[in-house]
Each structure stands twice: as structure tokens, then as C-alpha cells.
N, CA, C and O atoms as a MOPAC input file, in Angstrom:
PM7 MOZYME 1SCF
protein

 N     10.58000 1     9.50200 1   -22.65700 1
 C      9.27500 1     9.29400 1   -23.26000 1
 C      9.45400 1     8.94900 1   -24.73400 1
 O     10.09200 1     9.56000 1   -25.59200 1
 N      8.80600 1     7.92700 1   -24.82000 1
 C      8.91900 1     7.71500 1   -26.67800 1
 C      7.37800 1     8.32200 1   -27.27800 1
 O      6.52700 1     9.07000 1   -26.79700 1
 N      7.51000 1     7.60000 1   -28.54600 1
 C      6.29200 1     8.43800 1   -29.24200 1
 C      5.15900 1     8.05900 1   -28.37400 1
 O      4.68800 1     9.03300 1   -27.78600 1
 N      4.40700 1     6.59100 1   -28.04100 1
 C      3.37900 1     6.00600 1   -27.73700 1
 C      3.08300 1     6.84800 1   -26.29900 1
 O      2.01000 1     7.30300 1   -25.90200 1
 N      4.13600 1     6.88400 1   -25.79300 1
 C      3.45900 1     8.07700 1   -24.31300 1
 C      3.23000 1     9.52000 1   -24.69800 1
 O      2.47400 1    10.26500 1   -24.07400 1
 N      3.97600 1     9.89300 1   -25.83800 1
 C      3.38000 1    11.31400 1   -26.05400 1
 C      1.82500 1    11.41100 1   -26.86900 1
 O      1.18500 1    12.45600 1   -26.75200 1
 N      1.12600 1     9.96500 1   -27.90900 1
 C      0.59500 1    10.06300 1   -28.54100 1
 C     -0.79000 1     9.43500 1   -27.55700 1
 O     -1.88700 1     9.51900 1   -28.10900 1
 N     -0.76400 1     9.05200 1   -26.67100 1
 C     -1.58500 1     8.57800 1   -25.33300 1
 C     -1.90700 1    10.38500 1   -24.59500 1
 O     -3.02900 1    10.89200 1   -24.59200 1
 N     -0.74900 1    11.02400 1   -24.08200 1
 C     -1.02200 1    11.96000 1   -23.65500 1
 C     -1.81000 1    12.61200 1   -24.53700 1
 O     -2.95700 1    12.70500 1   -24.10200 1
 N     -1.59700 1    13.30100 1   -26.03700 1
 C     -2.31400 1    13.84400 1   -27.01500 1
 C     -3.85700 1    13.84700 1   -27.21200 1
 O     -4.72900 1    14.71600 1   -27.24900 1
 N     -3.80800 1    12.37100 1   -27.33300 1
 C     -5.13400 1    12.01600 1   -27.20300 1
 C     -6.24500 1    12.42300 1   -25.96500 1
 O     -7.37000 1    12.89900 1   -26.11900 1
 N     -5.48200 1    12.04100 1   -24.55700 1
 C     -5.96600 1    12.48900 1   -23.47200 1
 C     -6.65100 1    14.05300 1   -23.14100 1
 O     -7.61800 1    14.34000 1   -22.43600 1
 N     -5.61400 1    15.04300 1   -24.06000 1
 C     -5.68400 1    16.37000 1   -23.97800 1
 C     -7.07300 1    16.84000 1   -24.94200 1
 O     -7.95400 1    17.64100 1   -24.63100 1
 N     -6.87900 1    15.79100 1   -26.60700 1
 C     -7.90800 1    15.89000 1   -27.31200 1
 C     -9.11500 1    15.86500 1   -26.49600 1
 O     -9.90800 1    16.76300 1   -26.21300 1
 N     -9.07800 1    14.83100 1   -26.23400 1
 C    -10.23700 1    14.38300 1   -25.09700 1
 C    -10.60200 1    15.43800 1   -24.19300 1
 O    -11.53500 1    16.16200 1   -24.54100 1
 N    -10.03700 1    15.65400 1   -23.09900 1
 C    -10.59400 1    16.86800 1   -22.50800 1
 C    -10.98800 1    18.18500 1   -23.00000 1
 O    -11.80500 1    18.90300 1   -22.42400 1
 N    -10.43800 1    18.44900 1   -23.97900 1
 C    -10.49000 1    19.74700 1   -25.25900 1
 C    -12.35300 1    19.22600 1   -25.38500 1
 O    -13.20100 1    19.95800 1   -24.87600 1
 N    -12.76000 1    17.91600 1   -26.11300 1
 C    -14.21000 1    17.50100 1   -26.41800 1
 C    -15.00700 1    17.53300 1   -25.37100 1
 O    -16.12300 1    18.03900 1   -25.49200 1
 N    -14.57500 1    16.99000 1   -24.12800 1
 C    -15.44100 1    17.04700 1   -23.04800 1
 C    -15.82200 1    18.05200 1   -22.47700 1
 O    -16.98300 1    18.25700 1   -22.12500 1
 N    -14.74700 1    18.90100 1   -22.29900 1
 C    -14.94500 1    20.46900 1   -21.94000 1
 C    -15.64100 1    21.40500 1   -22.92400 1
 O    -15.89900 1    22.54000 1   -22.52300 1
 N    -16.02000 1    21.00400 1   -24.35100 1
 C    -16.51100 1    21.75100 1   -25.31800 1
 C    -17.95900 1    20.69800 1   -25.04200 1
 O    -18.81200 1    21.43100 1   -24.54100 1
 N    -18.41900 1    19.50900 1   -25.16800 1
 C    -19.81100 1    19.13400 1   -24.66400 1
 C    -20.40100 1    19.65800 1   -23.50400 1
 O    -21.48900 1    20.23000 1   -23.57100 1
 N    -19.49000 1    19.45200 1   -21.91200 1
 C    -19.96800 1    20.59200 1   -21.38000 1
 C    -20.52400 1    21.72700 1   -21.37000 1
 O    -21.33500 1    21.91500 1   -20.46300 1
 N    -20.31900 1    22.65400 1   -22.19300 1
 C    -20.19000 1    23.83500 1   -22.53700 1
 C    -21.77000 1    23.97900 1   -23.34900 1
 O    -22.47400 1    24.98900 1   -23.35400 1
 N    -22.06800 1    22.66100 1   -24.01100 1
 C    -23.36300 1    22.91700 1   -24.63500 1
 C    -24.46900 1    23.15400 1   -24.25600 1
 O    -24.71000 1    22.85600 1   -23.08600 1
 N    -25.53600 1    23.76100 1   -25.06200 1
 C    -27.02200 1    24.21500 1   -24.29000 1
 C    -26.96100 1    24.20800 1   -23.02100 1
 O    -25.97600 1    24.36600 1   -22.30100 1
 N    -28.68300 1    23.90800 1   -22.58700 1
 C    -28.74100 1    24.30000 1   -21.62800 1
 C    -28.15800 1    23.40700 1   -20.36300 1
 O    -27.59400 1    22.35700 1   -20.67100 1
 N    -28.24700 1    23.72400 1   -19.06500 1
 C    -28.02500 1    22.49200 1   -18.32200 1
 C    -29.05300 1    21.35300 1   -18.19700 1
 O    -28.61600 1    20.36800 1   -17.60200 1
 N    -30.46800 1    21.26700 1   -18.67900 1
 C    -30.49900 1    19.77900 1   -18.38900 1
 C    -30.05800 1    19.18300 1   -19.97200 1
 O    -30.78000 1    18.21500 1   -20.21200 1
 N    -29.42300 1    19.36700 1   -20.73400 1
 C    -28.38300 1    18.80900 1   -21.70300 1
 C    -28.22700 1    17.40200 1   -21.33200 1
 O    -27.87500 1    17.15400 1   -20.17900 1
 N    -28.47200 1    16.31900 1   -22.26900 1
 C    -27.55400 1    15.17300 1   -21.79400 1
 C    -26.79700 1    15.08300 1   -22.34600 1
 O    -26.69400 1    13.87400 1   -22.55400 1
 N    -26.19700 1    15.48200 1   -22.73100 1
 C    -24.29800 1    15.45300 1   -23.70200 1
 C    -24.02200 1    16.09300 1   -22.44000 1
 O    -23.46900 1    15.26900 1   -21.71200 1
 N    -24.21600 1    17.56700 1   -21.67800 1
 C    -23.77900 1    17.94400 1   -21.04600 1
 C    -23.54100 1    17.15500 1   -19.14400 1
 O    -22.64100 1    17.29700 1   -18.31500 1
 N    -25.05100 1    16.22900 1   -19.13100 1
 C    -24.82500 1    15.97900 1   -18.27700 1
 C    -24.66100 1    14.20200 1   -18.04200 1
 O    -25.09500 1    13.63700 1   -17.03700 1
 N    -24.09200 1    13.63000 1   -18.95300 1
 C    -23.99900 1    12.00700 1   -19.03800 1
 C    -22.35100 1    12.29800 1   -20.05200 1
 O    -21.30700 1    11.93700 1   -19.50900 1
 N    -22.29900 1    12.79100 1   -21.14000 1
 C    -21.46300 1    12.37800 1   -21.73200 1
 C    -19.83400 1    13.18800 1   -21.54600 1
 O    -18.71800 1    12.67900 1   -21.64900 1
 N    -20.08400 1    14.10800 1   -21.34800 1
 C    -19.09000 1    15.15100 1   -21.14800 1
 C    -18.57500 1    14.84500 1   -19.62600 1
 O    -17.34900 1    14.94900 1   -19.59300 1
 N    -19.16400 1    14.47800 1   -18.27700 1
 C    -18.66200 1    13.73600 1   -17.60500 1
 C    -17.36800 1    12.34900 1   -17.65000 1
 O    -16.35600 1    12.03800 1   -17.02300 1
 N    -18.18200 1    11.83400 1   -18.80800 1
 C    -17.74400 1    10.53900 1   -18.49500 1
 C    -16.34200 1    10.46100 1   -19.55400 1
 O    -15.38300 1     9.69200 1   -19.47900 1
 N    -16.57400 1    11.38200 1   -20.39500 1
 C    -15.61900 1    11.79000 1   -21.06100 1
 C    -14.26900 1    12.49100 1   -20.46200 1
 O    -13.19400 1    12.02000 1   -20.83300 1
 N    -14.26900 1    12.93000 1   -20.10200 1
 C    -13.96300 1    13.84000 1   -19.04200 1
 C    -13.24900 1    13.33800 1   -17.75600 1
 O    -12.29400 1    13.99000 1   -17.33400 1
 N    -13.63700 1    12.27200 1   -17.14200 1
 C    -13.23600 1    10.88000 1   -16.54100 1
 C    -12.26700 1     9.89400 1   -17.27600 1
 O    -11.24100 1     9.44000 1   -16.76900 1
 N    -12.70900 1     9.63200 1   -18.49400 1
 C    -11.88200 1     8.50400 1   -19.01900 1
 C    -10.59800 1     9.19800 1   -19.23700 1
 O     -9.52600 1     8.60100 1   -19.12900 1
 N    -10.72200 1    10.93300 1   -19.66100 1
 C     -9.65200 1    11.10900 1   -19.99700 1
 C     -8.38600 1    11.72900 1   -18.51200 1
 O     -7.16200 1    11.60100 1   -18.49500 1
 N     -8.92900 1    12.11800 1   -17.87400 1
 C     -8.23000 1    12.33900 1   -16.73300 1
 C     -7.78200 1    11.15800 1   -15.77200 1
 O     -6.66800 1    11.16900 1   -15.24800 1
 N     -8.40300 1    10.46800 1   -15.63100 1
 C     -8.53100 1     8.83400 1   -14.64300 1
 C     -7.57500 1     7.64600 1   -15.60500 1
 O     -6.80200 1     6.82700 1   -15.10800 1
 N     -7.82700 1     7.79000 1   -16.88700 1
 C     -7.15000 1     6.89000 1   -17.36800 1
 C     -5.97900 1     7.10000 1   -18.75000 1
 O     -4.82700 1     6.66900 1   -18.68900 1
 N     -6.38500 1     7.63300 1   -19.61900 1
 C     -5.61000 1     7.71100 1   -20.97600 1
 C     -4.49900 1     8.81400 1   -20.98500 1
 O     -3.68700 1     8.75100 1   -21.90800 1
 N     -4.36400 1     9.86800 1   -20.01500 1
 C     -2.89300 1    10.62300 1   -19.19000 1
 C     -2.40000 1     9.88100 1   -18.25300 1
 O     -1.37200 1     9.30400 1   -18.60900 1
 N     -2.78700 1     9.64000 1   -17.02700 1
 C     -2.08400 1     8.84400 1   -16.71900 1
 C     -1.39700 1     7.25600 1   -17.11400 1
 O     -0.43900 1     6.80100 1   -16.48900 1
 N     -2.10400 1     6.49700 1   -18.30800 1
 C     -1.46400 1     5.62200 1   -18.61100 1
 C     -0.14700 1     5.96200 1   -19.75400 1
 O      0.91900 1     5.37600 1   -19.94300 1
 N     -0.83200 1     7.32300 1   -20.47200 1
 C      0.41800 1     8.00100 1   -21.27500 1
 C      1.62000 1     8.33600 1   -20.74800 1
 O      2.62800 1     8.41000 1   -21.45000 1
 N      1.61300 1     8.64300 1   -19.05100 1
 C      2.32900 1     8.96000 1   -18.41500 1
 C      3.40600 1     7.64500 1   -17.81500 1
 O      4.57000 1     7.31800 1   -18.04500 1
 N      2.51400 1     7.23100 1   -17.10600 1
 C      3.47100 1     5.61500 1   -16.65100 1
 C      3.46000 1     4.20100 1   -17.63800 1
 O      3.78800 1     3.05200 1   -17.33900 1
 N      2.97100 1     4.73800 1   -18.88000 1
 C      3.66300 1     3.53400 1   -19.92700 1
 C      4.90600 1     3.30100 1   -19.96100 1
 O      5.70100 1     4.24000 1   -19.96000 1
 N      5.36200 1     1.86700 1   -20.00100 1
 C      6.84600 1     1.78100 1   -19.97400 1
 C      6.74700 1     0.65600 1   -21.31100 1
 O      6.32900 1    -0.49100 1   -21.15700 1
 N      7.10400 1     1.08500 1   -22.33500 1
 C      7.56500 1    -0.06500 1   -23.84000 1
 C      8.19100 1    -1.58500 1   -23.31800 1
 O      8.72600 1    -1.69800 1   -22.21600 1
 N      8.03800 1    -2.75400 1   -24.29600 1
 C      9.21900 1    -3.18000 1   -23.83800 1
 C     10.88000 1    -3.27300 1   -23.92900 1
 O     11.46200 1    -3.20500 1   -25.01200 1
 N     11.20300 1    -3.35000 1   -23.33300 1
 C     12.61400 1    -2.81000 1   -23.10200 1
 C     13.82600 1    -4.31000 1   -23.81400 1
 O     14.05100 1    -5.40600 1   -23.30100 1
 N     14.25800 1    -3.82900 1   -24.87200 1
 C     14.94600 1    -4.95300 1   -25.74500 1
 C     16.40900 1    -5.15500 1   -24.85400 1
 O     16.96300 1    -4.19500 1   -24.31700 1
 N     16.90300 1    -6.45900 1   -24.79000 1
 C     18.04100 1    -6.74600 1   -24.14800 1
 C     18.87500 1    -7.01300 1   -25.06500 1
 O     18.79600 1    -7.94200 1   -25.86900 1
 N     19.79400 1    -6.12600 1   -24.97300 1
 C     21.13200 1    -5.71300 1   -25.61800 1
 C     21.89500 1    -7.16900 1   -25.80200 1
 O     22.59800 1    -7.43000 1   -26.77900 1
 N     21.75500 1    -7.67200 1   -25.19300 1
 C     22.54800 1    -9.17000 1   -25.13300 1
 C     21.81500 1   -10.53400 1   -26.18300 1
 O     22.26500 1   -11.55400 1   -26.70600 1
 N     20.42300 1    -9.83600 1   -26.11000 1
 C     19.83200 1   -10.56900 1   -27.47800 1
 C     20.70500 1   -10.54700 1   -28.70400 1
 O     21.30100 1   -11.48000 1   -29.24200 1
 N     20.63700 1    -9.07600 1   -29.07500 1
 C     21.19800 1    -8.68500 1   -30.37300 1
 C     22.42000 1    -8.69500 1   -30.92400 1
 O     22.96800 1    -8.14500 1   -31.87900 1
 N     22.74200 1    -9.54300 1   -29.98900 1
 C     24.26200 1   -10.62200 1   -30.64900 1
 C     24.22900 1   -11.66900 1   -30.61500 1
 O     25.18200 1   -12.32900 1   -31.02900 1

């Protein structure tokens, strides 16, 4: 893992840390609680961990650099 997959995962975690704290607000008919904290919540599980996870850089060929 280089930095860009750990700093993708980070973010992802931030993310759920916010979504799970909008959740958490007032009452339930809340719309932070019930539009945004979802979808939040989604982007970060569905997409920005797992792309932190299977990012692959590109990969420099050794045979260039001579």
C-alpha cells in the first residue's frame, strides 16, 4: 500500500465517523438524518474504501530508467 490507498481509506473512515454522527442527530424525521447520513454513509462504504483498497498506482518500468 502506498500513501494514496492509505489516504483514500482515511478519508473513507472520516466519512463514516460524519455519517454515523448525522445519523445520530435529532429526531428521526431529521433530514440530515434521513437523506444525508445515508447517502453519506453509502458513498463511503460502496465506494471511497473500497477504491482505497484496490487502487493500484502506476507502476514505472525499470527498463525506462536507463
Amino acid at each position: 500500500m502506498n500513501k494514496k490507498n492509505l489516504l483514500l481509506i482515511a478519508v473513507g473512515v472520516l466519512l463514516l465517523v460524519i455519517g454515523f454522527l448525522c445519523l445520530a442527530t435529532g429526531p428521526a424525521e431529521n433530514p440530515i438524518s434521513l437523506t444525508v447520513a445515508p447517502l453519506v454513509l453509502c458513498l463511503a462504504y460502496l465506494v471511497i474504501i473500497p477504491l482505497g483498497i484496490l487502487w493500484k498506482g502506476k507502476k514505472e518500468d525499470k527498463n525506462d530508467l536507463q
